[in-house]
Backbone as a printed PyTorch tensor [residue, N CA C, xyz], in Angstrom:
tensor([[[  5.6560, -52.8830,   7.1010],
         [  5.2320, -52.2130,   8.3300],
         [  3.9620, -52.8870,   8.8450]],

        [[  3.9140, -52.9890,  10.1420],
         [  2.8590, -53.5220,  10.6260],
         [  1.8500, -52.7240,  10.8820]],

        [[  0.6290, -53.2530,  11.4840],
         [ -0.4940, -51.8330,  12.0610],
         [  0.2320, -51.3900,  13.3870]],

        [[  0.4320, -51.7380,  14.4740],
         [  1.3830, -50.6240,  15.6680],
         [  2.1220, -49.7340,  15.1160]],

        [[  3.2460, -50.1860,  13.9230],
         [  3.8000, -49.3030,  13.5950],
         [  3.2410, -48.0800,  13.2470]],

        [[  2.2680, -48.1910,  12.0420],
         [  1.3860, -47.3740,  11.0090],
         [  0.4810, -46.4880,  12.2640]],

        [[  0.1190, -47.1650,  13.3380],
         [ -0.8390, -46.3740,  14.6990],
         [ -0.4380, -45.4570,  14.9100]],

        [[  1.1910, -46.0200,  15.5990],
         [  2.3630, -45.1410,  15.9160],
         [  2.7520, -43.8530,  15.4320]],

        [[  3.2690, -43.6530,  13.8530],
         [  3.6630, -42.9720,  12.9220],
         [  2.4550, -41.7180,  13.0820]],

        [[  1.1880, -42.5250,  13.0290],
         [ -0.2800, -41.4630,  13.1490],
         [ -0.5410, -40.7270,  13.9650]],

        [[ -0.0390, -41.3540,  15.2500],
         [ -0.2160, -40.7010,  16.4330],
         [  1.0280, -39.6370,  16.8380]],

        [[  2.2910, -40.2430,  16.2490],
         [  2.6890, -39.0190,  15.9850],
         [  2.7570, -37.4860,  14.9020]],

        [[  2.1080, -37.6860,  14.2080],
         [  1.6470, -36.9760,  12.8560],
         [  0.5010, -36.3050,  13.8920]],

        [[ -0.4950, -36.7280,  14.5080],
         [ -1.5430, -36.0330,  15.0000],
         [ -1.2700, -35.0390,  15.8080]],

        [[ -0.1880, -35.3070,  17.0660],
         [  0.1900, -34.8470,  18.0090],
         [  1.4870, -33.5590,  17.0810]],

        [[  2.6390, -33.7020,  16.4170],
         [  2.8020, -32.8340,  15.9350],
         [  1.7640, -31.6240,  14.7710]],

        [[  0.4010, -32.2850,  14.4830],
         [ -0.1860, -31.1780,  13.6430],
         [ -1.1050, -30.7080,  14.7930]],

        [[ -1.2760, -30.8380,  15.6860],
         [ -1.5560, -29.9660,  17.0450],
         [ -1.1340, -28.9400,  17.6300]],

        [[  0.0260, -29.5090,  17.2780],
         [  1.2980, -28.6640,  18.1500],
         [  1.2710, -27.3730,  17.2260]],

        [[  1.5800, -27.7650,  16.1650],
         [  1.5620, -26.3160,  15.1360],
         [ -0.0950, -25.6580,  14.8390]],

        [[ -0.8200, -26.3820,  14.8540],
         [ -2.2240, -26.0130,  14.7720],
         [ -2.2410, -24.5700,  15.9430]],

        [[ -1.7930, -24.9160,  17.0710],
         [ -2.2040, -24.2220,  18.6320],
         [ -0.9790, -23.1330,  18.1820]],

        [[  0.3730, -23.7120,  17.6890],
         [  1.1450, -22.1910,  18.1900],
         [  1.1270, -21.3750,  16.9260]],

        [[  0.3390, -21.8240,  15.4170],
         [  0.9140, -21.1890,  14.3280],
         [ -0.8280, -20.3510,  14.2240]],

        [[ -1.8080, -20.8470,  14.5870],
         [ -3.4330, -20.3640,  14.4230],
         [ -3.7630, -20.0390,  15.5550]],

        [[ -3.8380, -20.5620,  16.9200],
         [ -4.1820, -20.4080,  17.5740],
         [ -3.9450, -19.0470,  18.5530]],

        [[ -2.6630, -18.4300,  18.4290],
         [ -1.6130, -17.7790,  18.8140],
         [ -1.6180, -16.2050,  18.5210]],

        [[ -1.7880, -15.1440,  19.2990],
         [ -1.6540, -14.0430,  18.8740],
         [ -0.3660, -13.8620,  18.6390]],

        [[ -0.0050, -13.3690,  17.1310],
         [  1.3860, -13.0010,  16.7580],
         [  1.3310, -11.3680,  16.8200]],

        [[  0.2160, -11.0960,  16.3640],
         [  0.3500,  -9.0820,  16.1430],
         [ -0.7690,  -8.8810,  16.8110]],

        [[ -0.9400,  -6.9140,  16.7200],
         [ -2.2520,  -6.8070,  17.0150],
         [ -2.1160,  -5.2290,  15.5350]],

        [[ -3.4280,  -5.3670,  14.5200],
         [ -4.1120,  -4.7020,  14.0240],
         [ -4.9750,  -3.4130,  14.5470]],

        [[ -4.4070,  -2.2070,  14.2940],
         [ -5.3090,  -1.1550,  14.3850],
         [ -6.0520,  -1.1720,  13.2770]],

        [[ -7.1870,  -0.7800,  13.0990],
         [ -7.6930,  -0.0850,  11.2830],
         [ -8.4840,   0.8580,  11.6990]],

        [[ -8.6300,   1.7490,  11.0850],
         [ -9.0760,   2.9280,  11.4200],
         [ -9.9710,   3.2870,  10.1630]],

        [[-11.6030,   3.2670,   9.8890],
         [-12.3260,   3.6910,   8.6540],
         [-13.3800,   4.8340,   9.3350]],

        [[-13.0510,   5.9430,   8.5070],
         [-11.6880,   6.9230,   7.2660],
         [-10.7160,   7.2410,   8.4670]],

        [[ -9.9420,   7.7610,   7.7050],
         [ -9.0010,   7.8380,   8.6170],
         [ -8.7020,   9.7720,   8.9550]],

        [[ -9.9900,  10.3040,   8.4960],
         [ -9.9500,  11.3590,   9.0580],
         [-11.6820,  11.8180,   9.5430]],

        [[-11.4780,  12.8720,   9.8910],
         [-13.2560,  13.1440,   9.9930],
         [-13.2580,  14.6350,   9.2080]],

        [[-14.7050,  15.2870,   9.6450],
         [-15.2480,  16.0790,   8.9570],
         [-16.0190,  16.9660,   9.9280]],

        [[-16.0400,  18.1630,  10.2030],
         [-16.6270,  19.0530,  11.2780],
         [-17.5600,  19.4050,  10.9460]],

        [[-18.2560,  18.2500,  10.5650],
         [-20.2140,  18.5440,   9.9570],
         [-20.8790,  18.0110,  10.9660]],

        [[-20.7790,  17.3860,  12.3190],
         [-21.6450,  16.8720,  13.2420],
         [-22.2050,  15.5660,  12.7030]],

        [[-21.7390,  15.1280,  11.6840],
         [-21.8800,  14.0900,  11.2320],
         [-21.5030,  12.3290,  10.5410]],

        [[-20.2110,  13.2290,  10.7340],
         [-18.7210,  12.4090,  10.1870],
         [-18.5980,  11.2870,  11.5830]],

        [[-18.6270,  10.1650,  10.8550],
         [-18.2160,   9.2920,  12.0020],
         [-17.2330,   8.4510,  11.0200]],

        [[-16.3040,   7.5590,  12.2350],
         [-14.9640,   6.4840,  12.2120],
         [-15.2200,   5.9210,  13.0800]],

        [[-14.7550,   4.7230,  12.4400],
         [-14.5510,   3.5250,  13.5020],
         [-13.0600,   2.9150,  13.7920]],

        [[-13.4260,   2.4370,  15.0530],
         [-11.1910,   2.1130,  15.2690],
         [-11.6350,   0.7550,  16.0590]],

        [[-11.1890,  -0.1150,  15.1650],
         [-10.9220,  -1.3020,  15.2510],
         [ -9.8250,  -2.2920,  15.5700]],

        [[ -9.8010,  -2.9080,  16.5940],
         [ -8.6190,  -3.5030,  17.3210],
         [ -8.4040,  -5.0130,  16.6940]],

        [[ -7.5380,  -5.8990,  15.4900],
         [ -8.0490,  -7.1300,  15.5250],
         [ -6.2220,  -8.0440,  15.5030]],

        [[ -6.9050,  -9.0340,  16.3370],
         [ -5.8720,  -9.9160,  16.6210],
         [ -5.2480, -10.6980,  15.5980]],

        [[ -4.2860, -10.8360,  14.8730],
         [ -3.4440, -11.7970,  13.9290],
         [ -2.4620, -12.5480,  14.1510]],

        [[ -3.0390, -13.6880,  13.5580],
         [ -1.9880, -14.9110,  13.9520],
         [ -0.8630, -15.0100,  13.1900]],

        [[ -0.2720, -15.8420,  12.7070],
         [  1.0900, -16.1570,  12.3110],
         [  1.0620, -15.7750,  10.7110]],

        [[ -0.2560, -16.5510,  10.4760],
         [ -0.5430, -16.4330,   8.6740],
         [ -1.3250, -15.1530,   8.5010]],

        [[ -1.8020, -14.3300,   9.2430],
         [ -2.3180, -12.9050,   8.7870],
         [ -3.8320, -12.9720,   9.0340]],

        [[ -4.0240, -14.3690,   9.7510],
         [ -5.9600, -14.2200,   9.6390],
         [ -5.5760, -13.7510,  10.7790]],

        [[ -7.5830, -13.6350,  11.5400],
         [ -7.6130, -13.2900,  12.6480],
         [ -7.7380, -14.7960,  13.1420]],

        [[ -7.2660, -14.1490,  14.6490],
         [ -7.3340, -15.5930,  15.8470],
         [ -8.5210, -16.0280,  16.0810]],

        [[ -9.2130, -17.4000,  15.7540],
         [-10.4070, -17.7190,  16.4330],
         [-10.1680, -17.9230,  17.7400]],

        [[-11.6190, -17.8050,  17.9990],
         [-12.0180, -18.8170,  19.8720],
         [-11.0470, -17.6500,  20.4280]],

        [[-10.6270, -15.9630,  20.3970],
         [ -9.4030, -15.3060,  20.9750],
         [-10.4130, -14.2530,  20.8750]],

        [[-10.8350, -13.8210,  22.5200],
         [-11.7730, -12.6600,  22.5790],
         [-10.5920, -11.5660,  23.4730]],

        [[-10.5490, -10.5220,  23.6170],
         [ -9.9950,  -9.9900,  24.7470],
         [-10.3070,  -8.2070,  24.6120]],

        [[-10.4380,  -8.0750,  26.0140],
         [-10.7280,  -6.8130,  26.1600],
         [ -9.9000,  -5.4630,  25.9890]],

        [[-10.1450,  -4.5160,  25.0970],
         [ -9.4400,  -3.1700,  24.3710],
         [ -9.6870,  -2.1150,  25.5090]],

        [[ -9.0070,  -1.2480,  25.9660],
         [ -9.2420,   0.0920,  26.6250],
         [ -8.8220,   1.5500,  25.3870]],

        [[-10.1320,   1.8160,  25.0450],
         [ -9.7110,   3.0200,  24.2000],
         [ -9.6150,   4.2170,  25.3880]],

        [[ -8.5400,   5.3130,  25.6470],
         [ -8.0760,   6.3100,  26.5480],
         [ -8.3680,   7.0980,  25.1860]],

        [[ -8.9570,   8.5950,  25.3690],
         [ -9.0890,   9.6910,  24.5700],
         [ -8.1710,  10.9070,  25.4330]],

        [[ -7.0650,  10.9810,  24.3750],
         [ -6.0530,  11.5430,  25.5200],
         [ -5.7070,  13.1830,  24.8210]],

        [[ -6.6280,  13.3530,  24.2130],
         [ -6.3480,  14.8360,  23.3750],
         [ -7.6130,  15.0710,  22.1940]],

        [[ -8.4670,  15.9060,  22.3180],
         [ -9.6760,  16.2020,  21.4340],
         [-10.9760,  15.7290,  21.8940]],

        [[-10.8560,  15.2130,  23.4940],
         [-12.6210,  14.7940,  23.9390],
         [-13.5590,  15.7420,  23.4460]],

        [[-12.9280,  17.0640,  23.5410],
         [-14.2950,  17.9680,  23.1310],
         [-14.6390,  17.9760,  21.9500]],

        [[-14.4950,  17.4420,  20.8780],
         [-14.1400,  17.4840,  19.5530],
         [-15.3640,  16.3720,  18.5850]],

        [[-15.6730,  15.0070,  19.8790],
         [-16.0930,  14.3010,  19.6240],
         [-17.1570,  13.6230,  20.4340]],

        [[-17.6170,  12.8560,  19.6050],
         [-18.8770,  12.6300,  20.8370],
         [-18.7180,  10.7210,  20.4880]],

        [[-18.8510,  10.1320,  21.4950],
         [-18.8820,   8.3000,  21.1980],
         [-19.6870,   8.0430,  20.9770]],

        [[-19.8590,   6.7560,  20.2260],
         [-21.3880,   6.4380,  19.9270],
         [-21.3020,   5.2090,  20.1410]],

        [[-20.5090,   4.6350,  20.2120],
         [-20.2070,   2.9670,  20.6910],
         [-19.4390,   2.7690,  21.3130]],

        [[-19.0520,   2.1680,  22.1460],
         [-17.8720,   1.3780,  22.3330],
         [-18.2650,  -0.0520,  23.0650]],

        [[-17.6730,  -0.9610,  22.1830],
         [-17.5650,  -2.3830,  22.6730],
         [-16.0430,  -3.1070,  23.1840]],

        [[-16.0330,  -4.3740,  22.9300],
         [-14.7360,  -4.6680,  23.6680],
         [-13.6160,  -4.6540,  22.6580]],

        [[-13.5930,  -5.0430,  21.3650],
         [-12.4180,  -4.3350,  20.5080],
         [-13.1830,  -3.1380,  19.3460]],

        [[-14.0530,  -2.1130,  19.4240],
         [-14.5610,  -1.3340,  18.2800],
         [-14.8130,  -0.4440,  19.3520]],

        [[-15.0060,   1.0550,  18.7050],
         [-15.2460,   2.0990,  19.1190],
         [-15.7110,   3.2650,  17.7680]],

        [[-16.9870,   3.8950,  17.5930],
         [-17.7380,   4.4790,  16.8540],
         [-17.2260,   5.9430,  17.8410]],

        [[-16.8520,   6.7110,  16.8170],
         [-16.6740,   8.2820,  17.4350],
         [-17.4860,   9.1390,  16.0960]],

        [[-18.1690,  10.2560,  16.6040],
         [-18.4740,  11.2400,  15.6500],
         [-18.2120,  12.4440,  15.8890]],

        [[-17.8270,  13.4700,  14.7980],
         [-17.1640,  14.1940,  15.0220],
         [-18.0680,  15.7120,  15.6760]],

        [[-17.4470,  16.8360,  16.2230],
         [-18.2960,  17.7290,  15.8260],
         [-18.2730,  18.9580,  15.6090]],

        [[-18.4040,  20.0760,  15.5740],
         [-18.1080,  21.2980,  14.8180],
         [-17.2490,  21.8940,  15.0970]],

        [[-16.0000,  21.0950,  15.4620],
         [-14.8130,  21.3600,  15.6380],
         [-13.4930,  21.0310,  14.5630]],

        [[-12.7770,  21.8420,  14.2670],
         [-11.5820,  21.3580,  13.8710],
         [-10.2440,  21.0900,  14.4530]],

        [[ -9.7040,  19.9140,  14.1030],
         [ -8.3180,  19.9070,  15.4030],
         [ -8.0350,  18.3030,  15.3370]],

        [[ -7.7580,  17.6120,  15.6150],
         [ -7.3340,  16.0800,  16.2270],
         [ -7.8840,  15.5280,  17.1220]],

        [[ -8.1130,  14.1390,  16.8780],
         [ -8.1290,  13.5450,  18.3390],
         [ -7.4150,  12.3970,  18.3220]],

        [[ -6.9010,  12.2930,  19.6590],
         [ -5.8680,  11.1020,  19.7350],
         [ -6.4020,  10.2220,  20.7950]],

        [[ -5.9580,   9.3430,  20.0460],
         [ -6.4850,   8.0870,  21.4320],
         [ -5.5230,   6.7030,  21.7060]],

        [[ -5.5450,   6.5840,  22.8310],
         [ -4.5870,   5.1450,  23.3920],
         [ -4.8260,   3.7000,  23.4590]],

        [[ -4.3030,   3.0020,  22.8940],
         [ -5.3000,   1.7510,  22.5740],
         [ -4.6320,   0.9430,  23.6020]],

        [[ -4.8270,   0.1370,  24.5590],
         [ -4.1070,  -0.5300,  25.4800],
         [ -4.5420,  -2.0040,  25.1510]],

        [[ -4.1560,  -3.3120,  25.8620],
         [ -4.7800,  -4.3210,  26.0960],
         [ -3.8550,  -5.4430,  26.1440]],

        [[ -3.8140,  -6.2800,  26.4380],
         [ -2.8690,  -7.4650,  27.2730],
         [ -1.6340,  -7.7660,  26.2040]],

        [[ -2.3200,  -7.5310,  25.0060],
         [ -0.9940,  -8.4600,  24.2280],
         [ -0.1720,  -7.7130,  23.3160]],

        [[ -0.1910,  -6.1060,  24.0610],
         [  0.8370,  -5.2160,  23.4810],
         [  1.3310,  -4.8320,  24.7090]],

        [[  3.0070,  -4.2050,  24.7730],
         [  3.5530,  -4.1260,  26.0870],
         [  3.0360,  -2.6740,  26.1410]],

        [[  3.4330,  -1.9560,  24.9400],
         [  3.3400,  -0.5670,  24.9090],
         [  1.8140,   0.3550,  23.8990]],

        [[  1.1360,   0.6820,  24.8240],
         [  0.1570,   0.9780,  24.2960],
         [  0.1320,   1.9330,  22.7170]],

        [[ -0.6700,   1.2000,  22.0930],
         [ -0.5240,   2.0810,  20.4400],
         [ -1.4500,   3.4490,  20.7520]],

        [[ -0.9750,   4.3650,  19.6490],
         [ -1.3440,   5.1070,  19.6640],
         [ -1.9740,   5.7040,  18.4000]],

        [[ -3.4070,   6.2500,  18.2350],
         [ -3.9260,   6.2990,  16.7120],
         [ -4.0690,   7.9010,  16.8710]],

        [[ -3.8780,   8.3170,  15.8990],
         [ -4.9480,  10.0850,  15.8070],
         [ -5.3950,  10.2590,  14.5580]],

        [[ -6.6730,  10.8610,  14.4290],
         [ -7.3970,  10.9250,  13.6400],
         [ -8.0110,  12.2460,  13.7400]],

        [[ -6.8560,  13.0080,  12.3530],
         [ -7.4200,  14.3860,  12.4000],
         [ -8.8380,  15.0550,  11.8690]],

        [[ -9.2450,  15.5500,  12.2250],
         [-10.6360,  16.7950,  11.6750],
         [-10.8100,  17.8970,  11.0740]],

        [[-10.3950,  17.5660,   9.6270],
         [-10.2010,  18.7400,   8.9000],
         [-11.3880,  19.0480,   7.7840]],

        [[-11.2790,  20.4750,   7.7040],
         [-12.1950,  20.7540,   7.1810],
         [-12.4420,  20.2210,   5.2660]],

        [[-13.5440,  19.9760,   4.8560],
         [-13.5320,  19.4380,   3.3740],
         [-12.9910,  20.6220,   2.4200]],

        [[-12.6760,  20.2960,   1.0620],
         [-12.0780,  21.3870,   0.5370],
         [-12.5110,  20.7970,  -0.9470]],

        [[-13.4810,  21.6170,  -1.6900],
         [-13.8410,  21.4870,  -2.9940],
         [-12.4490,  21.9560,  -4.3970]]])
């Protein structure tokens, strides 16, 4: 083999590990709810966080892949009070209420918006 050839062969080796680089890493395949705890506590003090994160093909998250979350509180506003919300996280705390709250997670790369609830029950020794 000559060097053109050996260039050749490289340049195609480069251009196919691109190709899979962009659609296998680069690529939103899912989208991740997580929800920590996954309940609360009607002490005015109990807080959760609901976390939106993007996964690629192999299960990491997507680098260089920012995009904006709409959390909708569609049942239990009175229940809770926000304490954050950024563009994929949202801090809720609970408060001297017992009952549910549900909320709608929307955002470009789900057709059908997810839906999380995170009940408020009382502790039990």
């Amino acid at each position: 083999m000559n060097r053109d050839e050996i260039r050749l062969i490289l340049v195609v080796f480069l251009v196919f590990s691109a190709i899979i680089l962009v659609k296998e890493i680069f690529t939103v395949y899912s989208i991740n709810v997580e929800t920590n705890p996954h309940y609360l506590f009607p002490d005015g003090n109990s807080t959760a966080t609901i976390s939106v994160v993007s996964l690629n093909r192999l299960g990491f998250g997507v680098p260089f892949i920012e995009f904006k979350t709409e959390f909708v509180i569609i049942e239990g506003y009175e229940k809770i009070e926000i304490l954050s919300k950024n563009k994929n996280q949202i801090i809720i705390k609970s408060r001297y209420e017992v009952g549910k709250v549900i909320l709608l997670i929307k955002n470009k790369y789900t057709v059908v918006p997810m839906k999380v609830e995170i009940p408020i029950i009382k502790p039990t020794a």
